[in-house]
N, C-alpha and C positions, 0 to 999 in steps of 0.2 A: 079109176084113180088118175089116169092119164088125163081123160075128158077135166076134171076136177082141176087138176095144176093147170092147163090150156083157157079154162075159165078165167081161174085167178090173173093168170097172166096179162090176157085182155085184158080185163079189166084193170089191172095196175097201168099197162100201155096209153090207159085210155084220159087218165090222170095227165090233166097240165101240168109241167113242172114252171115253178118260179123260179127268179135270180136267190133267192133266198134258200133256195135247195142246194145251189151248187150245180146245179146238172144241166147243159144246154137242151130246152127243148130241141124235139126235132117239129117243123115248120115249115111249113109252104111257103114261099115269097111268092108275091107278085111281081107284074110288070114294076111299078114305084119303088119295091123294094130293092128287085134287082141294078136297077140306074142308080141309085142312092151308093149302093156296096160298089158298083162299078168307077162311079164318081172315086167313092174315096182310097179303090184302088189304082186306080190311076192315078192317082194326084200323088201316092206315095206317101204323104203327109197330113198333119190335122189340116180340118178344113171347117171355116164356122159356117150356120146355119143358112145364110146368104149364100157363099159361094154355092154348096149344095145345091141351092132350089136352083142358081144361075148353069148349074155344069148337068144339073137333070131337064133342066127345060121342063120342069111338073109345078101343081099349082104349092106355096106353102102349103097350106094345110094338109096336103097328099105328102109330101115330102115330111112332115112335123108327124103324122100318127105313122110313119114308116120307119122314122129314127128311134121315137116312143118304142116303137114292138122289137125293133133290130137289138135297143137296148135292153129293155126286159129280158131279155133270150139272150144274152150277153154274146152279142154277135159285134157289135161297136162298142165303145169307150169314149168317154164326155168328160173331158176337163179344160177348167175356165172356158167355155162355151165353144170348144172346139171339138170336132168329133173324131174318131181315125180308129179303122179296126182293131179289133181285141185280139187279142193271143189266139183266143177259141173262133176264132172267122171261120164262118160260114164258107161252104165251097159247092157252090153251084152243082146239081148233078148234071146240067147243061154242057155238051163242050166247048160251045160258041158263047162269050159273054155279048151283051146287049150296049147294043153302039146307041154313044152317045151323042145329043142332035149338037151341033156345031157351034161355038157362042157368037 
């Protein structure tokens, strides 16, 4: 019975969750994503899609499918084209955040 529940389990784990669940996946960030979330805690404030890519030093389109997936996973928040952490942010299991290159 045990092994049975331990199956189910995994297997539910193993399920993507959407923004449409309510639930934050849990996620890997990479290097891009981490500089992105770093940016925009630092900054303290919304920041549009420009300053971004200008405060990560990363190519757009590295930066654009990094906000894409931060948001799906409701880790950022996007209003009138500005972005800035969500309630549910994301916390590094890292203790050192990743320094950002200098503008």
């Amino acid at each position: 019975m045990k092994s049975l529940i331990r199956a189910i389990t995994q297997s539910i784990e193993r399920i993507p969750l959407t923004r449409n669940q309510g639930v934050v996946a849990k996620m890997k960030l990479n290097k891009t994503d981490e500089l992105v979330l770093a940016a925009l805690k630092s900054a303290g404030k919304e920041l549009t899609f420009q300053e971004i890519v200008e405060r990560t030093g990363e190519k757009p389109k590295k930066v654009f499918t990094s906000l894409r997936k931060l948001f799906e996973n409701e880790i950022i928040d996007t209003e009138a084209r500005k972005y800035k952490l969500s309630n549910k942010a994301y916390t590094s299991p890292k203790e050192d955040e990743p320094d950002l290159p200098e503008l």
